[in-house]
C-alpha positions as CSV (number, residue, x, y, z in Angstrom):
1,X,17.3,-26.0,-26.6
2,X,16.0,-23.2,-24.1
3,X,12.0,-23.4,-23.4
4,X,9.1,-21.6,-25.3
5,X,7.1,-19.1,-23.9
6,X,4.7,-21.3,-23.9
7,X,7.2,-24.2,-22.1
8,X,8.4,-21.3,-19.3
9,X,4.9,-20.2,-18.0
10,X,3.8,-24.1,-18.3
11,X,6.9,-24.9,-16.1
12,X,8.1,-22.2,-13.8
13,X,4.4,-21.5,-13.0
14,X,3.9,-25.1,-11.6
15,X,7.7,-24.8,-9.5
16,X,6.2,-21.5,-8.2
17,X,2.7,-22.9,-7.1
18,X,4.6,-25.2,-5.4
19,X,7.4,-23.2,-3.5
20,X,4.9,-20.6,-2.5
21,X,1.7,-21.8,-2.4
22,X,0.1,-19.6,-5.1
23,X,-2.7,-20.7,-6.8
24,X,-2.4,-21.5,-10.8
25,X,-3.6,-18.1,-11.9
26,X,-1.7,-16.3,-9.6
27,X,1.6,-18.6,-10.2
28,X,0.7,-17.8,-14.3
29,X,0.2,-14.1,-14.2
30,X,3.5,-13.6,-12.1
31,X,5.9,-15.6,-14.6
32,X,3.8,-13.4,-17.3
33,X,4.9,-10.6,-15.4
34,X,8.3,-11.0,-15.5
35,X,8.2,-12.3,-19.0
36,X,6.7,-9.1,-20.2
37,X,10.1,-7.1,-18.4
38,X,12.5,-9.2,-19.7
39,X,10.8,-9.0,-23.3
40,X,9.5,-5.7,-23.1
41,X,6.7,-6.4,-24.3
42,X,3.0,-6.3,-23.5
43,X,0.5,-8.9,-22.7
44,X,-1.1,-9.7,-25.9
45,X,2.2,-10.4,-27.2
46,X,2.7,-13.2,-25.2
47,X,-0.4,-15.1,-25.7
48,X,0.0,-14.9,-29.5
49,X,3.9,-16.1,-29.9
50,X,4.2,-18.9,-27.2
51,X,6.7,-20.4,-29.6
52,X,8.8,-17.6,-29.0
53,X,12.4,-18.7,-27.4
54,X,14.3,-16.5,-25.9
55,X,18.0,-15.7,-26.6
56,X,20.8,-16.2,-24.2
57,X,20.6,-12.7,-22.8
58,X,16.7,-12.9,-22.1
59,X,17.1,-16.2,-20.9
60,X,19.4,-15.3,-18.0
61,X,17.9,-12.1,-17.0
62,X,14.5,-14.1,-16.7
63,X,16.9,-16.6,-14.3
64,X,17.4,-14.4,-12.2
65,X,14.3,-12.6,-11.5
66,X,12.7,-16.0,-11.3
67,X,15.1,-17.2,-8.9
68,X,14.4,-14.0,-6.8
69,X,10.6,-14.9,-6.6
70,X,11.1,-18.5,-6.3
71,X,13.2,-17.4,-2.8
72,X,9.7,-15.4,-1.7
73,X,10.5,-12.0,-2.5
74,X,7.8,-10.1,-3.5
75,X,6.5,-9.7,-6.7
76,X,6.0,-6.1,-6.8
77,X,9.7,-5.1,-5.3
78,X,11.5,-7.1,-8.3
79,X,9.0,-5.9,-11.0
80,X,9.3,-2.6,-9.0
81,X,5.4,-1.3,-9.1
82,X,2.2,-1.8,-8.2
83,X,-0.9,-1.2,-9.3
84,X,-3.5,1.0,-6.5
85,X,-6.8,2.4,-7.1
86,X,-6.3,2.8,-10.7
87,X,-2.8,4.0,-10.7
88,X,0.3,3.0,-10.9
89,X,2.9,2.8,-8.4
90,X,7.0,2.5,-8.0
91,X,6.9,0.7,-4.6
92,X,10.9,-0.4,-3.1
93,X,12.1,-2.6,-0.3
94,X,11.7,0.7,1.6
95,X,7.9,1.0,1.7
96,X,4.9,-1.1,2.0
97,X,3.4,-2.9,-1.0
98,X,0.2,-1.4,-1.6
99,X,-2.6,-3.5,-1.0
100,X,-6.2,-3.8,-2.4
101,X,-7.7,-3.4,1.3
102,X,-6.2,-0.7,1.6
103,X,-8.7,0.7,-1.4
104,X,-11.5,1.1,0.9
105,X,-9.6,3.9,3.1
106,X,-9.6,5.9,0.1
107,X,-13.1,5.4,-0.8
108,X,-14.4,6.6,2.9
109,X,-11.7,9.4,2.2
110,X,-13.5,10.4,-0.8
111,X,-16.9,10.4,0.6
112,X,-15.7,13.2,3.1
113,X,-14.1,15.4,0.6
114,X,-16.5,17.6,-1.6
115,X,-15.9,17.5,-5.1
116,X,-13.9,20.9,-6.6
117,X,-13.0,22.3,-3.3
118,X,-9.6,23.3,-0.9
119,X,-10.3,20.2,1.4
120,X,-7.4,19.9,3.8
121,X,-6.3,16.5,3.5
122,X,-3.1,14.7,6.1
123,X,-1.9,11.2,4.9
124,X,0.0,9.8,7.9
125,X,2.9,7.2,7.2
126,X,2.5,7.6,3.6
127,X,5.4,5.1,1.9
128,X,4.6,5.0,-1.4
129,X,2.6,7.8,-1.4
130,X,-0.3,5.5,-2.5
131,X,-3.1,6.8,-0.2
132,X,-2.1,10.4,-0.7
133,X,-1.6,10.5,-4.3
134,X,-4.9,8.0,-4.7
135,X,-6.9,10.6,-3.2
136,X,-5.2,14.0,-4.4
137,X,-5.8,12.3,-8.0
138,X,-9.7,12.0,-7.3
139,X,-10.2,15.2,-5.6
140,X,-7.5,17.9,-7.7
141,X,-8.4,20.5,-6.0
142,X,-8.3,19.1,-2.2
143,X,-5.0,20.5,-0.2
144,X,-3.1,17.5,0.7
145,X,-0.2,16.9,3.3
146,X,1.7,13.7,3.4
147,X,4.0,13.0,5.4
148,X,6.4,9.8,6.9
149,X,9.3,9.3,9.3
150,X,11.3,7.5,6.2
151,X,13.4,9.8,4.0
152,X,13.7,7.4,1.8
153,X,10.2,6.1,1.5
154,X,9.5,10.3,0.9
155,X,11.9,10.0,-2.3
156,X,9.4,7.2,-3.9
157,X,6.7,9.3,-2.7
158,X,8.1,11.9,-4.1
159,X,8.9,10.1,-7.7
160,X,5.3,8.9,-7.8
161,X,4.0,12.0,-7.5
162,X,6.2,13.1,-10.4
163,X,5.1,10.1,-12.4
164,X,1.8,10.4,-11.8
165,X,1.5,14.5,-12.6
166,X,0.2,14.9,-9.3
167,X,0.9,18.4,-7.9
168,X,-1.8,18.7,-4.8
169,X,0.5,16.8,-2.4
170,X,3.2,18.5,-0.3
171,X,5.5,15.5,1.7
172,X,7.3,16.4,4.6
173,X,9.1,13.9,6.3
174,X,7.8,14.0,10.5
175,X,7.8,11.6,12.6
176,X,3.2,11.4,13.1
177,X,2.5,14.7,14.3
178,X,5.6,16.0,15.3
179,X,6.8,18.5,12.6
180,X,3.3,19.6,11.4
181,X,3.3,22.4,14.0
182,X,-0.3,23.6,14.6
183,X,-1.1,22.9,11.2
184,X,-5.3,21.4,11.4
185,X,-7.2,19.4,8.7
186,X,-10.8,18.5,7.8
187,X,-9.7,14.9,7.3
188,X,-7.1,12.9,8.6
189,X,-6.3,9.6,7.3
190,X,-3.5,6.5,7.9
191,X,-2.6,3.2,7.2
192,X,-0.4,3.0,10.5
193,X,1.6,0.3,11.2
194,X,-0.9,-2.4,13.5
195,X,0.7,-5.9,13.4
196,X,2.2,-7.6,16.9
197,X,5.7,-7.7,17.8
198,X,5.2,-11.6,18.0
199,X,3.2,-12.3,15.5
200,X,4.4,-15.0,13.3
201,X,3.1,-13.5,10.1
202,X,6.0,-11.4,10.2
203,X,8.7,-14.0,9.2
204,X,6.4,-15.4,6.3
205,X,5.2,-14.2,2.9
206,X,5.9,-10.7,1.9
207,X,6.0,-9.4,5.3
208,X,9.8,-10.6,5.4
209,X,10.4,-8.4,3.0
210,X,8.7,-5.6,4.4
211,X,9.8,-2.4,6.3
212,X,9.6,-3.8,9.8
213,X,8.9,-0.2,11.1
214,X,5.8,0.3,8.6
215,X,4.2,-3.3,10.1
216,X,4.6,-4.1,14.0
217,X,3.5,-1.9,16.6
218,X,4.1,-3.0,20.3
219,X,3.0,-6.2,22.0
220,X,-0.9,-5.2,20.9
221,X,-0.1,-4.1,17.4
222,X,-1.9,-0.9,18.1
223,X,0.7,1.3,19.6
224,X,0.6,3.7,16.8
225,X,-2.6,3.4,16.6
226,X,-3.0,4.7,20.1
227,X,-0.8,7.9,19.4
228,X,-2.9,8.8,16.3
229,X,-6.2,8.8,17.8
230,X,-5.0,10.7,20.7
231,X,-3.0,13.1,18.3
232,X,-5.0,13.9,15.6
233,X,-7.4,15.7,18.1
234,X,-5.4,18.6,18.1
235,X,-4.9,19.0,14.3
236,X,-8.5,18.3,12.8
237,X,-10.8,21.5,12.5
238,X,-14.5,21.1,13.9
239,X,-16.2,18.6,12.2
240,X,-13.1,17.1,11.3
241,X,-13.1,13.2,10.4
242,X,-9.9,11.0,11.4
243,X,-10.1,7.4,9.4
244,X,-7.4,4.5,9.6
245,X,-7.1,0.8,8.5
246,X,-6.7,-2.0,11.4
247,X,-5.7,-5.7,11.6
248,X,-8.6,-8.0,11.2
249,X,-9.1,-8.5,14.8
250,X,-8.8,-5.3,15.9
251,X,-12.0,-2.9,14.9
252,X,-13.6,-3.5,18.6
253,X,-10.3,-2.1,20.2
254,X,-10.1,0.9,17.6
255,X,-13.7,1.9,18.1
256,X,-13.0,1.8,21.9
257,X,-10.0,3.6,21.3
258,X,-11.9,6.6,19.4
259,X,-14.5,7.0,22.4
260,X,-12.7,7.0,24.5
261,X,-10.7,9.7,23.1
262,X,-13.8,12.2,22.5
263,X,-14.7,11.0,19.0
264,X,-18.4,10.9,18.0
265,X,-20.0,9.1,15.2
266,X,-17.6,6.4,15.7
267,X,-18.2,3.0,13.2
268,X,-15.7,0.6,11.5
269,X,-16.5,-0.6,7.4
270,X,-15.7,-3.6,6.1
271,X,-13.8,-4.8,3.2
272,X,-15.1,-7.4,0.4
273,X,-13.8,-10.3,2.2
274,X,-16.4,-8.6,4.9
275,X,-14.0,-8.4,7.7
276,X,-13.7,-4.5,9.6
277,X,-11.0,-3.3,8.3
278,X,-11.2,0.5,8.9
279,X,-12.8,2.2,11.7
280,X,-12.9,6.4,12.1
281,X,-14.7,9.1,14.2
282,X,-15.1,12.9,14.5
283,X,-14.4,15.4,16.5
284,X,-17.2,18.3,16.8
């Protein structure tokens, strides 16, 4: 006879704590997850019928997007979203998964924008749109660009936008700077790509999954890096405040980076695991 509900999350949950090295909660809520797609149905359902069983259908659709996860793939490309800052977003294997550090770039980006006014706003290397759309939704009114070198990380942009009813945002697909002209903004913002070429966290976890071209950046990891800070001098108005996320190791580097460039006020902010994780300046 095929497993409860109650028989799958005890079972698959404890062969995917063991294959990937989640930790019981997180193993639990992911076979949830995928029970709740192949059921389509919502949480509370399943904690009140764990002797559900499913049919032969549901059984083998569950298989299969078990057996993805069990292989590493990540969680958020086979249930196709993620949740960010309060919304919810269609994420593919052609963007990068939203991640929760990433919420504290949009909270310095919101401290920058006045509430209810025409704030020019650029999103550099947007993917999912996540960072754009996060802050257009908080601040309606704020003009917003957005743009990435991926068309077809732009077309998920693009739907998320659509999903959420978010219509501050244009996306234009430019490779950094180069098709924005001598467009300028009060804020510039990015979550660039800032790993090593050799670093071995690129063949584990997610990451392997990942858009290689949205993670590594030259031997240093700050390649990119380098060409935003030295390019978003020319396209922020006086005043104008330029804010990206780093690696872990490298908020010491990016504050050098910014000084060296002409930037005043520079500082990096840590995340809630307390580690610098963004760093930004101005330019007078």
């Amino acid at each position: 006879m095929p497993p409860s509900l109650a028989e799958t999350f005890r079972n698959d949950s404890k062969r995917l704590e063991a294959a990937l090295g989640l930790d019981a909660g997180s193993a639990r809520i992911e076979v949830q997850c995928l029970l709740q797609v192949v059921l389509q149905v919502n949480r509370a359902h399943l904690l009140t019928h764990p002797e559900q069983i499913l049919n032969a259908e549901q059984q083998a659709h569950f298989t299969a997007l078990f057996e993805r996860r069990l292989s590493g793939e990540p969680i958020a490309y086979i249930l196709g979203e993620r949740e960010f800052y309060g919304l919810n977003f269609r994420v593919t294997p052609a963007t990068l998964i939203p991640r929760s550090d990433t919420e504290l770039l949009v909270e310095l980006a919101l401290q920058h924008i006045p509430p209810r006014s025409a704030f020019r706003v650029l999103d550099l290397g947007t993917g999912s749109g996540a960072l754009a759309l996060s802050i257009a939704h908080a601040r309606p009114e704020a003009e917003v660009t957005a743009v990435d070198a991926s068309p077809e990380a732009l077309d998920v942009a693009r739907e998320n936008a659509q999903r959420l009813n978010i219509a501050n945002v244009r996306l234009l697909q430019s490779d950094w700077f180069s098709a924005l002209g001598g467009e300028r903004y009060d804020l510039i913002v990015s979550n660039p790509p800032y790993i090593a070429e050799g670093d071995a966290h690129l063949a584990q976890g997610d990451l392997r999954f990942e858009p290689r071209a949205a993670l590594a950046s030259g031997a240093d990891g700050l390649d990119d890096i380098r060409r935003i800070v030295a390019g978003a001098k020319q396209h922020l108005n006086a005043d104008g405040w330029l804010l990206f996320e780093h690696g872990y190791d490298q908020a010491e580097r990016a504050r050098e980076l910014l000084r060296q460039n002409g930037y005043s006020g520079v500082f990096s902010a840590c995340d809630l695991s307390g580690i610098e994780r963004v760093s930004g300046g101005m330019i007078s």
